[in-house]
ZAPA-609327 format. One record per atom (N, C-alpha, C, O): residue in one letter; x, y, z. Coordinates in steps of 0.02 Angstrom, whole numbers, plus 50000, padded with zeros to 5 digits. Example, Ala and Ser with C-alpha at 12.3 -4.5 7.8 and 13.67 -1.06 7.14 Angstrom:
! ZAPA-609327
a506604971650390/a506154977550390/a506604983550390/a507124983450423/s506424988850354/s506844994750357/s506455000250394/s506705005750402/
END
This chain:
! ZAPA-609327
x500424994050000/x500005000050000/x500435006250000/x500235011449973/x501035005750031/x501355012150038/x501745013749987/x501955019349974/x501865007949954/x502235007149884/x501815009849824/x502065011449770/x501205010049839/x500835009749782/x500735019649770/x500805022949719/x500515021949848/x500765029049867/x501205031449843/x501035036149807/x501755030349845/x502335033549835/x502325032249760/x502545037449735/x502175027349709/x502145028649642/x501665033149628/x501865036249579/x501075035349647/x500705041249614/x500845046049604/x501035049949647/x500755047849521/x501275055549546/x500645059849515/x500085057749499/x500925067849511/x500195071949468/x500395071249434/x499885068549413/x500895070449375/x500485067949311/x499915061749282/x499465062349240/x500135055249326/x499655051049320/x498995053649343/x498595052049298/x498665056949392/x498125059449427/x497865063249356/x497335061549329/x498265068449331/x498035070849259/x497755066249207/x497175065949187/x498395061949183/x498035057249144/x497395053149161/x496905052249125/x497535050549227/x496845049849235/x496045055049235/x495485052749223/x496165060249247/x495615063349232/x495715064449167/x495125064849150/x496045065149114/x495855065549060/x495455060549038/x494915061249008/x495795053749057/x495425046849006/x494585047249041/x494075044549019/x494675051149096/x493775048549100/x493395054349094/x492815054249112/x493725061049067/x493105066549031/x493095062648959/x492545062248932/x493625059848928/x493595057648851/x493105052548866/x492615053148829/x493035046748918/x492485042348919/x491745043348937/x491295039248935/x491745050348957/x491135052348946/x490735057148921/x490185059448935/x491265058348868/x490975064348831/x490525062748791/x490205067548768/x490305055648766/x489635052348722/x489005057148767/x488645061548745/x489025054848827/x488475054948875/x488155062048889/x487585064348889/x489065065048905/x488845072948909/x488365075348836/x487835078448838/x488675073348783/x488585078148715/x487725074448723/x487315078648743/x487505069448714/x486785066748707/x486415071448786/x485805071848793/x486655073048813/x486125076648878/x486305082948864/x485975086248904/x486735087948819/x486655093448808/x486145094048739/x485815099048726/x486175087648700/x485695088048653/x485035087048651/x484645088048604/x484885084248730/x484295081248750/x484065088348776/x483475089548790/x484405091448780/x484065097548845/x483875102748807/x483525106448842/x483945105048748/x484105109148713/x483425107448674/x483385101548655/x482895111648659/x482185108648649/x481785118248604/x482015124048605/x481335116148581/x480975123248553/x480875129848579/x481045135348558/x480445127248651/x480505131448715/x480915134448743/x480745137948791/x481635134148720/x482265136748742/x482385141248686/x482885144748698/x482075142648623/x482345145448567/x481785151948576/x481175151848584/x482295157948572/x481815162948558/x481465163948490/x481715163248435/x480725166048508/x480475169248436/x480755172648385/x481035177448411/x480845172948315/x481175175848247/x481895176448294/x482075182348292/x482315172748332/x482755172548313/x483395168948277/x483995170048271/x482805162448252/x483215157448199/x483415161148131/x482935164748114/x483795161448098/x483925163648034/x483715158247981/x483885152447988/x483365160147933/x483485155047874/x484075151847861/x484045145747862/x484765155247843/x485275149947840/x485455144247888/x485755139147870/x485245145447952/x485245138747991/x485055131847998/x485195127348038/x484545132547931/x484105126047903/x484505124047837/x484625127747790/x484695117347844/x485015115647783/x484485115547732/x483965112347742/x484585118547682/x484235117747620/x484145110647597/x484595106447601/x483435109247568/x483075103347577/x483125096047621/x483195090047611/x483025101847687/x483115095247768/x482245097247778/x482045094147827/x481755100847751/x481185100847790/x480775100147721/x480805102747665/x480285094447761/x479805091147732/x479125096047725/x479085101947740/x478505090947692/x477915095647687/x477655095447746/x477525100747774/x477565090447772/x477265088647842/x477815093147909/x477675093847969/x478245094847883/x478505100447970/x478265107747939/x478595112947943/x477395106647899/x477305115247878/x476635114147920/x476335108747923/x476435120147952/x475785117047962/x475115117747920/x475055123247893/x474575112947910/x474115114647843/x473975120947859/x473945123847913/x473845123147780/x473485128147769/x473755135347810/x473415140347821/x474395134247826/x474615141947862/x474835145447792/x474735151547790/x475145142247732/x475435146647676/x475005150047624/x474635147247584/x475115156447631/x474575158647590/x474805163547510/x475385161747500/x474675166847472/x474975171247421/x475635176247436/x476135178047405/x475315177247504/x475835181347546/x476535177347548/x476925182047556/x476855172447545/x477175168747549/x477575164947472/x478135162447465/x476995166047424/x477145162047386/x477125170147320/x476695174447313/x477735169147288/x477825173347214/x477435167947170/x477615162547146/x476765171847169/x476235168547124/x476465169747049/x476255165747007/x476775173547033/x476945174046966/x477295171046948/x477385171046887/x477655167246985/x478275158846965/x477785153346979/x478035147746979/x477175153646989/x476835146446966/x476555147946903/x476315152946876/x476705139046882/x476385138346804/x475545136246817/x475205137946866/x475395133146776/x474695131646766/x474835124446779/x475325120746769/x474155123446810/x473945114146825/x473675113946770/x473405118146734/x473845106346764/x473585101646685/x472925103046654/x472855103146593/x472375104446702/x471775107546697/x471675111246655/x471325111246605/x472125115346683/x471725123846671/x471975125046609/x471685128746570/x472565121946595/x473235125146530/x472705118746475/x472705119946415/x472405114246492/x472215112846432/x471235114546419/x470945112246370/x470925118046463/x470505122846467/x470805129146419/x470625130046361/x471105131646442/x471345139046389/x471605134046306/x471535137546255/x471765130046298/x472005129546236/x471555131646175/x470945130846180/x471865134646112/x471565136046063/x470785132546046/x470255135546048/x470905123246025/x470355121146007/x469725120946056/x469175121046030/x469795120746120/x469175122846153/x469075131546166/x468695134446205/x469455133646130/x469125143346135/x468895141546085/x468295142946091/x468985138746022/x468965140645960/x468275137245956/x467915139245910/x467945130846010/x467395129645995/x466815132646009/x466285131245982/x466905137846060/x466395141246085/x466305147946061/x465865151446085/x466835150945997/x466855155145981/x467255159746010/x467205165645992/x467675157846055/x467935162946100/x467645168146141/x467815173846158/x467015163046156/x466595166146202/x466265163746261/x466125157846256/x466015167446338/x465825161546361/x465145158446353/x464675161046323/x465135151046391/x464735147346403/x463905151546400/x463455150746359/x463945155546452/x463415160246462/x462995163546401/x462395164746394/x463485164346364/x463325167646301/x462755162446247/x462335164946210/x462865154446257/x462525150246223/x461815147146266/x461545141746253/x461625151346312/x461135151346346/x460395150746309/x460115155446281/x460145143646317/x459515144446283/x459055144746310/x459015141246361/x458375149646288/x457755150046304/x457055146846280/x456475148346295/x457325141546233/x456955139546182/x455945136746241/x455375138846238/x456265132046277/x455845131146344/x455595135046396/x455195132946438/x455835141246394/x455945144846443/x455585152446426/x455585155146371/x455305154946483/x455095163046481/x455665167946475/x456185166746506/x455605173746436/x456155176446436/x456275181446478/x455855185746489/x456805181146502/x456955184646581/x456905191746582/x457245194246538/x456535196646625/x456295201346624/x456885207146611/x457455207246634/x456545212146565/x457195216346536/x457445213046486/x457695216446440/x457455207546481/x458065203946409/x457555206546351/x456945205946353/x458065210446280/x457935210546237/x458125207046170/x458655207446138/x457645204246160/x457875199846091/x457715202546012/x457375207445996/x458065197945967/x457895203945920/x458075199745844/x458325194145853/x457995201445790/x457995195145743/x457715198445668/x457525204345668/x457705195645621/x457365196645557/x456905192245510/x456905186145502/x456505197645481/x456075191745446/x456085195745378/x456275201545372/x455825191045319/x455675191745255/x455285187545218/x455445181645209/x454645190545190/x454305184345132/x454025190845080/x453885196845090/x454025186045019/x453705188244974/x453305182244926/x453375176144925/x452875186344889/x452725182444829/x452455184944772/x452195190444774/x452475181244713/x452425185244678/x451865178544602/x452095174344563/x451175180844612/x450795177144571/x450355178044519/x449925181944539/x450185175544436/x450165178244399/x449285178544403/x448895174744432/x449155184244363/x448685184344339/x448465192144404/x448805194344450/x447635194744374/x447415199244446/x447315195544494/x447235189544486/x447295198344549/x446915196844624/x447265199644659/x447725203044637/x447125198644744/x447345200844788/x447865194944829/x447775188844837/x448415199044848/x448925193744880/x448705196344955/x448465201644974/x448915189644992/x448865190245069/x449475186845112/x449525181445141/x449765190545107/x450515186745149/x450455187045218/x450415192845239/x450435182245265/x450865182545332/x451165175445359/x451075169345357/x451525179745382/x452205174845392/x452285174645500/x452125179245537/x452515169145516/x452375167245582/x453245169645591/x453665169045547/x453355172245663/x454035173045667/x453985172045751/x453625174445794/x454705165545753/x454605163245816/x455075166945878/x455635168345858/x454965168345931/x455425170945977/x455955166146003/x455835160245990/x456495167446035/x457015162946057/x456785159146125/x457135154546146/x456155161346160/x456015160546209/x455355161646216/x455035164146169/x455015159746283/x454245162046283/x454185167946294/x454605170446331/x453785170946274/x453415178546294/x453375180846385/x453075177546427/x453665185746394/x453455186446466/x452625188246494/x452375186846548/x452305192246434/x451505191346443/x451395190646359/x451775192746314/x450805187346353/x450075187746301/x450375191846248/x450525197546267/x450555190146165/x450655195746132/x450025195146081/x449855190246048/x449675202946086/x449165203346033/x449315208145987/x449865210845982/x448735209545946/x448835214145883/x449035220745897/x449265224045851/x448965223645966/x449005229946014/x449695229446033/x449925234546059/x450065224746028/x450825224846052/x451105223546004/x451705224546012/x450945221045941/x451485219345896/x451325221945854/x450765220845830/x451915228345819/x451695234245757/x452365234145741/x452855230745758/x452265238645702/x452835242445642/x452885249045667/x452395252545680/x453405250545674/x453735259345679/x453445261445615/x453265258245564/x453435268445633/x453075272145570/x453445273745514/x453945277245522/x453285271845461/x453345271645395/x453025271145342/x452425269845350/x453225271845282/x453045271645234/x452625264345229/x452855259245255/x451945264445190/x451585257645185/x451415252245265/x451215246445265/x451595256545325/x451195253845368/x450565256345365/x450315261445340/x450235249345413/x449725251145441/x449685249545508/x449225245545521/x449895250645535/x449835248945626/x450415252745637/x450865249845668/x450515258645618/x451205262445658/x451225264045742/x450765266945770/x451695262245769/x451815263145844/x452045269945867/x452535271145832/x451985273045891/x452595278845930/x453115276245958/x453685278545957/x452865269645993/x453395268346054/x453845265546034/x454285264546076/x454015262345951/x454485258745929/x455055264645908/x454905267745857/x455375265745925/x455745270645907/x456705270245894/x457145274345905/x456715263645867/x457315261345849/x457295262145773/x456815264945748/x457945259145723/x458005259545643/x457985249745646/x458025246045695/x457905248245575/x458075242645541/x458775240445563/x458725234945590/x459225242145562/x459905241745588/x460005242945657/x460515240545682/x459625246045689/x459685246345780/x459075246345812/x458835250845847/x458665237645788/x457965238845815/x457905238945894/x458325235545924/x457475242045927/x457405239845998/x456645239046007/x456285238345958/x456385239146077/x455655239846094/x455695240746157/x456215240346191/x454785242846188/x454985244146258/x454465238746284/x454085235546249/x454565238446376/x454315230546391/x453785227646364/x453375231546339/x453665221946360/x453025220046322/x452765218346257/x452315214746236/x453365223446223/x453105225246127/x453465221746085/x454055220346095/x453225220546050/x453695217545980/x453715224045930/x453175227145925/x454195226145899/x454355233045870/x454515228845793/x454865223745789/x454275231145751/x454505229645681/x454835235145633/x454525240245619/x455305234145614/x455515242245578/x455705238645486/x456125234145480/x455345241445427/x455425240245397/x455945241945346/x456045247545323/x456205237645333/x456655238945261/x456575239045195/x456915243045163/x456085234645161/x455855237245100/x455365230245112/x455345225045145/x454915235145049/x454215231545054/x454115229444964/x454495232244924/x453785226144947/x453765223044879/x452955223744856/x452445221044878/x453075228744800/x452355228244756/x452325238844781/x452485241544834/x452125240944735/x451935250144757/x451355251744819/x451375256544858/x450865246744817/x450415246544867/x450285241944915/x449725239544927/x450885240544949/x450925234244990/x450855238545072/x451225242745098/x450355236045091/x450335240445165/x450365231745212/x450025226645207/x451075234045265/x450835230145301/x450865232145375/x450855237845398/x450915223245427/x450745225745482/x451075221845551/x451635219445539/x450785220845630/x451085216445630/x450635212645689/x450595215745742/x450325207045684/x449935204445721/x450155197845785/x450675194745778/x449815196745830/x449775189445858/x449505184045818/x449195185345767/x449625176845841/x449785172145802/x449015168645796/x448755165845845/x448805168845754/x447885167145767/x447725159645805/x448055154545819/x447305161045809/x446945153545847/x447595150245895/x447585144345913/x448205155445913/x448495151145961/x448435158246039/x448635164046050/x448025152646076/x447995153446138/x448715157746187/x449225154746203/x448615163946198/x449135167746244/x449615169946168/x449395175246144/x450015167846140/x450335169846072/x450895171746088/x451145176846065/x451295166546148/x451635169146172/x452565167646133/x453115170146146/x452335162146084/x452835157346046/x453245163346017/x453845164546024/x452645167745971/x452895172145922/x452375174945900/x451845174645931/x452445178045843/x452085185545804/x452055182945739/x452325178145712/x451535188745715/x451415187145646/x451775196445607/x451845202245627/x451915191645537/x452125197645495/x451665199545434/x451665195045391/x451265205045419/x450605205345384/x450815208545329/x451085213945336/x450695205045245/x451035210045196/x450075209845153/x449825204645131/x449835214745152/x449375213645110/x449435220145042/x449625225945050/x449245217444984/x449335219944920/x448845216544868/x448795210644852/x448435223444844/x447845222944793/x448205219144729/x447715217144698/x448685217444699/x448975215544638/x449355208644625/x449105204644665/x449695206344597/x450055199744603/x450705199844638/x450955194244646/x451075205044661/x451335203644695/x451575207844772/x451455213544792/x451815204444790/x451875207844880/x452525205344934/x452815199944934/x452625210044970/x453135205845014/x453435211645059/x453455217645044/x453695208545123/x453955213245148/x454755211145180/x454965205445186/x454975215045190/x455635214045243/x455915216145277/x455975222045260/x456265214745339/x456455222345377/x456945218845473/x457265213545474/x456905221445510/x456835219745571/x456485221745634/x456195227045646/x456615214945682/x456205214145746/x456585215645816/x457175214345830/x456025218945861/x456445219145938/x455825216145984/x455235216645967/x455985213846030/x455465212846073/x455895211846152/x456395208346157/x455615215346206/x455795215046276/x455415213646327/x454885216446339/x455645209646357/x455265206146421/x454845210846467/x455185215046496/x454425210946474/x454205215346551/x454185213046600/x454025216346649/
END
């Protein structure tokens, strides 16, 4: 024992404390890494460069926190969708127009205020004297919003009417009408004494389909042509 004393010297006492901080420096470094947790990190004071570039997944984002604010929307492209939505052959089938625009009323009342609008033409022309009697049925795109009779459906005033309106007060080229009316504006009429007019559709109940176009003329021949407005009330 006293032998063993007298060999200890401080350098051995050193070396020995060295070999056993080196043998437990595993232990230390895992309990300074254990201790060291979120709660210890102040708010904004991580820097972006402290995250190795692509070490964080989708799932360490939380849903739905990223919004435009975040993202330079002008560096995303288009989803498969949409980029083959915009392509030429489906603009080019709709006319380059929308959907809305091919809206039909064929079944349907026409929605109050909507003005529709269209053209008609007949003639004829038969030998010998008598009297010609032309009318011609002209259908709306839609149902009538009320009853159209002989009192709502006329000709703007002109030459060779007979049922001139006041209230139609559009041209052949910019017909309109006001709620209720069917407006007819003529463009040329066929035969020197062709007076016409513009009536509801006979023997049909309410007349709400469409209108009649009236060309009457004492001689063999007759006809008229021109355009139509009509607006919902």
């Amino acid at each position: 024992m006293r032998y063993w004393a007298r060999r200890v010297t401080p350098s051995m006492v050193i070396a020995c404390i060295a070999l056993g901080v080196a043998l437990s420096g595993t232990s230390i470094a895992a309990t300074v890494k254990d201790a060291i947790s979120g709660k210890r990190i102040a708010k904004n004071t991580l820097p972006g460069d402290r995250v190795k570039k692509g070490t964080l997944g989708g799932n360490r984002v939380r849903p739905d926190s990223i919004t435009g604010v975040q993202v330079n929307e002008s560096l995303l492209g288009k989803v498969p969708a949409a980029a083959a939505a915009d392509s030429a052959a489906d603009a080019a089938a709709l006319g380059a127009r929308p959907a809305s625009a091919y809206a039909t009323l064929a079944a349907r009342t026409i929605p109050s205020g909507t003005t529709v609008s269209g053209a008609f033409g007949v003639s004829a022309n038969i030998g010998g004297a008598g009297t010609v009697d032309l009318r011609q049925v002209v259908s709306l795109p839609g149902l009538a919003g009320s009853d159209l009779t002989d009192a709502t459906v006329n000709f703007a005033a002109a030459a060779a009417v007979g049922d001139a309106d006041p209230a139609c007060t559009g041209t052949a080229l910019a017909p309109s009408a006001p709620a209720g009316k069917v407006c007819l504006y003529l463009s040329a009429s066929v035969g020197m004494s062709t007076t016409v007019s513009g009536e509801a559709i006979p023997l049909l109940a309410g007349s709400r389909a469409g209108f009649v176009v009236h060309a009457l003329q004492a001689s063999t021949a007759t006809g008229v042509y021109g355009t139509w407005a009509y607006t919902a009330p």
